[in-house]
C-alpha positions as CSV (number, residue, x, y, z in Angstrom):
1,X,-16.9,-19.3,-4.1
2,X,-12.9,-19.2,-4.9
3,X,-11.0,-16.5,-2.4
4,X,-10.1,-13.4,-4.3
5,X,-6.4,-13.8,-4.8
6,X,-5.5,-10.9,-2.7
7,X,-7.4,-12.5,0.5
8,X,-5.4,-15.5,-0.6
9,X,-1.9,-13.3,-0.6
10,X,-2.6,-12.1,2.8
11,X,-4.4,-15.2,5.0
12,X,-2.8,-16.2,8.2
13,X,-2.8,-19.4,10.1
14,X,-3.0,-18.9,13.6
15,X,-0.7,-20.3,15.9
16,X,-1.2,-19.4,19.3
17,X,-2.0,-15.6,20.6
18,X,-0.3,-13.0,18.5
19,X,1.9,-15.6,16.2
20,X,0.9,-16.3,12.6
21,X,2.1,-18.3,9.7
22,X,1.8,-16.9,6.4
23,X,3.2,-17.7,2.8
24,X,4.2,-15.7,-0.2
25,X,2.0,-15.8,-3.3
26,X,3.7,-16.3,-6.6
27,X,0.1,-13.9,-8.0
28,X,2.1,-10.9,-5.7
29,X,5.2,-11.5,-7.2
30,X,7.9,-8.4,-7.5
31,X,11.3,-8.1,-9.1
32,X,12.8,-9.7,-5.5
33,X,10.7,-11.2,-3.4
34,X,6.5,-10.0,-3.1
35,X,5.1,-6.7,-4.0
36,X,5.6,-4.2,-0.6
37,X,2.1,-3.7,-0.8
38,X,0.8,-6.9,-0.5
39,X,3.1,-7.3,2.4
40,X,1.8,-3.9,4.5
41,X,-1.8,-5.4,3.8
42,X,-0.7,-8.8,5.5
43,X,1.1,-6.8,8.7
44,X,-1.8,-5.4,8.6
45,X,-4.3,-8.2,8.5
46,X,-2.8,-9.7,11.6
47,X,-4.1,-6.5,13.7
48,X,-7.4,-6.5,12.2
49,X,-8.0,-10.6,12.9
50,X,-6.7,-10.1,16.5
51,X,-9.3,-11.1,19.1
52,X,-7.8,-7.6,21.5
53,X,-8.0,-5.4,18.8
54,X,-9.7,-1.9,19.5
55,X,-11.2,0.3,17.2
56,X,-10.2,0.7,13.2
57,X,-7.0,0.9,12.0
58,X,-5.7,5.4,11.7
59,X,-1.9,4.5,11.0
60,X,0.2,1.8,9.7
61,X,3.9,2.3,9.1
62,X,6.2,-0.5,8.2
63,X,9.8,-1.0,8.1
64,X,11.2,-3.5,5.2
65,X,14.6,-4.2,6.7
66,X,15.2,-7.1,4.4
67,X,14.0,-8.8,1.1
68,X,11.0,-11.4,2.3
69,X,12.1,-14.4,0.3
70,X,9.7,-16.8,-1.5
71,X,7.7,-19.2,1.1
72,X,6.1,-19.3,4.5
73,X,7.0,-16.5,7.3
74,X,6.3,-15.9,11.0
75,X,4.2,-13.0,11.9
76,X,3.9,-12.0,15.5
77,X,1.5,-8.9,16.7
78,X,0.6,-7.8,20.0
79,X,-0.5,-4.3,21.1
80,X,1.8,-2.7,24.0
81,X,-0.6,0.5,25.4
82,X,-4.6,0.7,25.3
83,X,-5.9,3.6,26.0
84,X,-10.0,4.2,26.1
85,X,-10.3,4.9,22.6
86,X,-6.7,4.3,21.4
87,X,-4.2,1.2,20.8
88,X,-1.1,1.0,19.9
89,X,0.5,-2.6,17.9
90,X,3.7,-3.5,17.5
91,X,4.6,-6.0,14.2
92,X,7.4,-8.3,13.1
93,X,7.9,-10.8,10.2
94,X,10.3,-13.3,10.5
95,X,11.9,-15.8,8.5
96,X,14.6,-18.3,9.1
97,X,14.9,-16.8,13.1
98,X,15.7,-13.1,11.1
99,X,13.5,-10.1,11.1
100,X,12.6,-8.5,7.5
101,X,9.7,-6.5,8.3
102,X,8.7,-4.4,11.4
103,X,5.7,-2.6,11.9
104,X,3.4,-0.3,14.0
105,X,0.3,0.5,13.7
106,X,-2.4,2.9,15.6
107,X,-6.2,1.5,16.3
108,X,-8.4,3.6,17.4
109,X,-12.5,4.6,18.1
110,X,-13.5,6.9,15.6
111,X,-15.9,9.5,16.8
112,X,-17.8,12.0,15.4
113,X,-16.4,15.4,15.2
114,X,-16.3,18.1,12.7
115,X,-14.8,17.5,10.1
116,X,-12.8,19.2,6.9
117,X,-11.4,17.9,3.6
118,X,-8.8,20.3,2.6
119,X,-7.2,17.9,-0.2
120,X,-9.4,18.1,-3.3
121,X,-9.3,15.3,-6.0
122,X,-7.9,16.4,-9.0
123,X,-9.9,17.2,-11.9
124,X,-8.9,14.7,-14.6
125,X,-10.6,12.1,-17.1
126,X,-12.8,9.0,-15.7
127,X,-11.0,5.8,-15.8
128,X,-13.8,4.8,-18.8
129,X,-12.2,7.6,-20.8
130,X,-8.7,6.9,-20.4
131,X,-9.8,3.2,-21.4
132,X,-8.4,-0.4,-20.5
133,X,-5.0,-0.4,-18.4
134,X,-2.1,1.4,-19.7
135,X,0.7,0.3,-17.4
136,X,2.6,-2.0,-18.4
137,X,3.2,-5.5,-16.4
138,X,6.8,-5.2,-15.7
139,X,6.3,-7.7,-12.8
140,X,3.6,-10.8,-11.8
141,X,2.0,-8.3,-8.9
142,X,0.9,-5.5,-11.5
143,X,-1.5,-7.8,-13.2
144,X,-3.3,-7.8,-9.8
145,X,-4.6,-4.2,-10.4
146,X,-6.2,-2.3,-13.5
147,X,-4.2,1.0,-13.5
148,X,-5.3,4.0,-15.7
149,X,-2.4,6.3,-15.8
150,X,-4.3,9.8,-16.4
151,X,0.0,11.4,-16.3
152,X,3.3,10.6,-15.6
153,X,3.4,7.0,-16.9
154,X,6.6,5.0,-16.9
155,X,8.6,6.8,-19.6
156,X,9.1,4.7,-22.8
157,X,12.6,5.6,-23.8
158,X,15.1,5.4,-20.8
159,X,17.3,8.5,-22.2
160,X,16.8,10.8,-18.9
161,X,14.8,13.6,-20.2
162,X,12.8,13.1,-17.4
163,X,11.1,16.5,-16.1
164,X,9.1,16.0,-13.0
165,X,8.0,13.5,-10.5
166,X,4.1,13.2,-10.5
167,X,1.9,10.8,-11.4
168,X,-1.7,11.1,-11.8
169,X,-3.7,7.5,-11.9
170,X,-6.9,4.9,-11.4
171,X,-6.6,2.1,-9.8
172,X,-8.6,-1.0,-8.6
173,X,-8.3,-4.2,-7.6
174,X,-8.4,-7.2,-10.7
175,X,-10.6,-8.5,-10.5
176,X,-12.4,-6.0,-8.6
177,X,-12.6,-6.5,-4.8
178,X,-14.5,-4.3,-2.0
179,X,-12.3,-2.1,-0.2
180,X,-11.6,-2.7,3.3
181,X,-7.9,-1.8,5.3
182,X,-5.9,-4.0,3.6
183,X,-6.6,-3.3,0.4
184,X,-6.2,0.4,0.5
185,X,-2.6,-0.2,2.3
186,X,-1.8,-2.2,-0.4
187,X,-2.9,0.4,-2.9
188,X,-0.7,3.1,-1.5
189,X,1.8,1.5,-3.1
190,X,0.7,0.7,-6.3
191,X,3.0,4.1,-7.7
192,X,6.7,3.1,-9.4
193,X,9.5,4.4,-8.2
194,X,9.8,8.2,-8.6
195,X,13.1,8.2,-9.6
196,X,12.3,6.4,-12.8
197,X,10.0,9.4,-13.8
198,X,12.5,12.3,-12.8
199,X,15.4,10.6,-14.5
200,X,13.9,8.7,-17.0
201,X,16.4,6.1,-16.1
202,X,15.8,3.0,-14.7
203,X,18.1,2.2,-11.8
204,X,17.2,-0.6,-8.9
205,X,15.0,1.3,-6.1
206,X,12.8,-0.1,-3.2
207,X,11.0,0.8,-0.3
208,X,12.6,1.1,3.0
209,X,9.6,2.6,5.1
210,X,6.0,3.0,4.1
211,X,3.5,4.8,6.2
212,X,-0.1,5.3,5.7
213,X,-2.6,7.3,7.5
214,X,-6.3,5.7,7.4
215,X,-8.8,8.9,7.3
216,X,-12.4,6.9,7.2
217,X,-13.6,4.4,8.7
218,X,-15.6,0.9,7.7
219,X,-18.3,2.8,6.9
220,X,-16.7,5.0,4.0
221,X,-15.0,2.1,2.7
222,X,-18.1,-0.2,2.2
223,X,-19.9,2.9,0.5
224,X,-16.8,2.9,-2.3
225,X,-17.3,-0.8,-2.5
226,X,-15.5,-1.9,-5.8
227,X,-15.3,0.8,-7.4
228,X,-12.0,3.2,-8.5
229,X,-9.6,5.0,-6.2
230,X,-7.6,8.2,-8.1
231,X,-4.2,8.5,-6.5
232,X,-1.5,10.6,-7.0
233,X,2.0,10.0,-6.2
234,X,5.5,12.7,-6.4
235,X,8.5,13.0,-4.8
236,X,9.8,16.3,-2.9
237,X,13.4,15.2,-3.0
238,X,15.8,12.9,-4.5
239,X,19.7,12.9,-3.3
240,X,22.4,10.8,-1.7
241,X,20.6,7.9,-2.7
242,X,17.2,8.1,-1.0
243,X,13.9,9.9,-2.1
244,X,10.6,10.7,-0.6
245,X,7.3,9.7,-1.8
246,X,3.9,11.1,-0.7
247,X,0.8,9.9,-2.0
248,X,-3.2,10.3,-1.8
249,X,-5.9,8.2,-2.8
250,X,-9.4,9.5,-3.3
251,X,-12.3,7.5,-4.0
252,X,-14.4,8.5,-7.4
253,X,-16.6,10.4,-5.1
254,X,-13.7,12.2,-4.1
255,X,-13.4,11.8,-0.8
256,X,-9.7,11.2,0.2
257,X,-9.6,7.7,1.9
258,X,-5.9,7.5,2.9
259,X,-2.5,9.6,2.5
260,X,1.1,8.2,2.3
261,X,4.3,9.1,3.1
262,X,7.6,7.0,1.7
263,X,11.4,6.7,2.3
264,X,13.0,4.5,-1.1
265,X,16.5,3.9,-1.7
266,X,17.8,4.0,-5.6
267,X,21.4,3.4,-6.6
268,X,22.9,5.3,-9.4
């Protein structure tokens, strides 16, 4: 059976304890260099493959210090304090002897405990209704997903009469893939850049930190299987050329799976 093209985006050759080689994947492409997303999911893939790893992954944050060009990269990963039910990884892709990407990342035992869900999902209209995707595929890596977009789609007309910063959307993998870690990292990002929809003005933008908080665990995610995530994306501030994006994701079920928090850069 062929490798769904995300695994394919995100496999590693190993190359002695805690190094990797990896290679860009033309199906992940973004407007410079791969989609973010896919490249979280791959920081992330390392910790999950690596034979010391303890627990499931609670927090990932990663910090794109430079564009990752087209081809093969070094990923190194190692974890620098373990605890009894606690480890914490440090991450860095290379390429060409410079850093572009550093990560960390918390693993962790989950245990039982109580528990509260004080997020709701929003009440809005199945994927079904809204019918087949409605985002446009500005770039290679948006053909990767089948996105819904119950509000806040990309604004047609770039005449900023933009009015708010929310967007309200389905999402899966295409073709559809079981969930696991990787996957929802790489879905956090799946939301254009804010500015666009508060300006309605397109101006260059990118991510310079992404975090995302992991709040189930294996089990959860095999029980949503392939099925849609609803996330929903705004901004709490835009000046002086950065802006702030936080972000849920809920499974149909609504049960929120993961929360994310991001610093982007826009120019004028």
């Amino acid at each position: 059976m062929e490798a769904h093209l995300f695994d394919r985006a995100i496999a590693l050759a190993p190359q002695g304890p805690g190094r990797w080689l990896g290679r860009t994947d033309p199906a992940y492409a973004n407007m410079v260099g791969p989609y973010g997303g896919i490249t979280a999911a791959t920081a992330l893939h390392a910790v999950w493959q690596h034979p010391e790893r303890l627990g499931e992954p609670v927090s990932l944050t990663v910090n794109y210090c430079a564009a990752l060009a087209d081809g093969g990269f070094e990923l190194q990963a190692r974890p620098v304090r373990t605890n009894r039910s606690t480890q914490h990884w440090l991450i860095e892709i290379t390429q060409g002897g410079e850093t572009v990407l550093t990560a960390t990342a918390l693993t962790a035992v989950r245990r039982e405990t109580w528990g509260s869900q004080d997020e709701p999902a929003p009440r809005v209209l199945s994927p079904n209704a809204i019918g087949r995707p409605n985002m446009a595929g500005l770039v290679e890596w948006v053909r990767r997903y089948d996105i819904r977009i119950v509000e806040g789609a990309i604004p047609r007309v770039w005449d900023g009469s933009g009015e708010h910063s929310r967007s309200t959307l389905w999402v899966r993998d295409e073709p559809p893939r079981a969930l696991d870690f990787m996957s929802l990292a790489a879905l956090c990002d799946v939301f254009f850049p804010r500015v666009w929809l508060r300006r309605a003005t397109r101006v260059p933008a990118g991510t310079v930190s992404m975090t995302v908080y992991f709040h189930v665990g294996q089990a959860e995610l095999a029980a949503v299987g392939d099925g849609w995530l609803l996330g929903q994306a705004q901004a709490s501030v835009m000046r002086n050329g950065y802006f702030d994006q936080r972000g849920q994701l809920w499974s149909q079920a609504g049960a929120l799976l993961a929360t994310t928090h991001q610093v982007v850069y826009y120019k004028e």
